[in-house]
C-alpha positions, 0 to 999 in steps of 0.5 A, a space after each residue: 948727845 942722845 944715847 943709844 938704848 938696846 932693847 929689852 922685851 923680846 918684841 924689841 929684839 925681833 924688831 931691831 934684828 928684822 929692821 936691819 935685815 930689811 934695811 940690806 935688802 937688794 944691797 950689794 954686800 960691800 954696801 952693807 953698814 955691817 959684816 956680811 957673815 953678821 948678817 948671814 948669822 943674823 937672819 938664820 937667828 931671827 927664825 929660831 929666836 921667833 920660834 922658841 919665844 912662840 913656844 915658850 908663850 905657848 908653853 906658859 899658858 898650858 903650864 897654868 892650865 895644867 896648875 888650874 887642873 892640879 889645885 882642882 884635884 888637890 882639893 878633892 883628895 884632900 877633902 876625901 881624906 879628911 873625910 875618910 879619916 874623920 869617918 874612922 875615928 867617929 867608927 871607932 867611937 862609936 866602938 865598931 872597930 878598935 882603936 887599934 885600927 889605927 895602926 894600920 894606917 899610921 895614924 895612932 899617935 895622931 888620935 882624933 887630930 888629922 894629920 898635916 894635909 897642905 903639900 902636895 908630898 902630904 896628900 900622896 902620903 897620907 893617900 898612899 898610907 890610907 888606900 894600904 892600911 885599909 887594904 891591909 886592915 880588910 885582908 886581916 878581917 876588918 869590916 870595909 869602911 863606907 862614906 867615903 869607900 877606899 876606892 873613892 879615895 883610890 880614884 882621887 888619889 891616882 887621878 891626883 898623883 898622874 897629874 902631879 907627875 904630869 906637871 912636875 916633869 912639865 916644870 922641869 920641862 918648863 925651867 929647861 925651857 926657860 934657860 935656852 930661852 935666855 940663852 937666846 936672848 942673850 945671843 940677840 943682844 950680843 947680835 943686835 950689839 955687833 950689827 949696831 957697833 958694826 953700823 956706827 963704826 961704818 958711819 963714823 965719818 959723818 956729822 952726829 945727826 947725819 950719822 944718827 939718821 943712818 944709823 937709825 935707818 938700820 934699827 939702831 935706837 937712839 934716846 933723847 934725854 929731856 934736855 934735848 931736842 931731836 932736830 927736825 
């Protein structure tokens, strides 16, 4: 005997809950195969499970937009830091300001290395300690340092931190999204499961194929293993 199979995409769940709203379409209610307040449940449902897949489509693509952009920006930031301390290092080799500089901005115990670069929480450290230390370094008398300039590396920096915060609080928006999501999936299924139990039972006293043929006139799916044979 064929086996009946729920779906599992969401294009599936709204066609089997469309299918059998339509089916009932111009039916007196007592001649509905399946409860009535189901019904009325379902077709409230199929609008806001239609919506909320849309949204979440949407979402997705302007989440990857909005990586595209952050993975831009991380690269930039690193480059300038990288750069900026490469440049006071070779600054103070060449003895035009003193090792002890360093100090200021964190650095000393690091020497000629650079520090780890590779998370998003170590470009805004090492951002935020660089733009303080030379801001601190200059109100002690210190002497600007130039290729890269501190408010180059500054630009970088904020326009890096506004769109890591942007996409952090997207992520979180994102993850919200994602459980009312299967939420609602799960909701379409037990729907899907009631309309289809509610539909079999209502049928139950034909023959098999008649009451597969019934049934399938509201949605329900049936399979057919390879051994079987549909009949014509």
């Amino acid at each position: 005997m064929p086996y009946r199979r729920l779906p599992n995409t969401d294009a599936a769940r709204t066609r089997a809950i469309t299918k059998a709203i339509n089916k009932t379409l111009g039916l007196h209610p007592d001649d509905v195969a399946f409860n009535y307040k189901t019904l009325t449940r379902a077709k409230f449902f199929l609008s806001t499970f239609k919506t909320g897949i849309s949204l979440q489509r949407a979402d997705t693509v302007q989440y990857a937009e909005k990586n595209s952009e952050l993975s831009h920006l991380q690269k930039q930031l690193r480059m300038y830091i990288t750069h900026f301390i490469q440049v006071l290092n070779m600054t103070i080799q060449r003895g035009e300001i003193s090792a002890d500089a360093l100090r200021y901005y964190e650095l000393g115990k690091y020497g000629k290395k650079l520090p780890k670069l590779q998370t998003d929480e170590d470009l805004a450290t090492w951002g935020k300690l660089l733009i303080e230390g030379e801001e601190a370094r200059i109100k002690d008398g210190g002497t600007p340092m130039a290729n890269p300039r501190i408010a180059q590396l500054k630009v970088n920096y904020d326009r890096f931190m506004i769109k890591l915060k942007s996409t952090q609080f997207k992520q979180g928006t994102k993850e919200n999204a994602g459980e009312y999501i299967q939420n609602l999936r799960k909701e379409a299924d037990d729907l899907i499961l009631e309309i289809w139990n509610g539909v079999e039972h209502t049928f139950a006293h034909l023959s098999a194929d008649e009451k597969r043929e019934k049934a399938e006139e509201y949605g329900v799916c049936y399979v057919f293993r390879p051994y079987e044979k549909k009949a014509p």
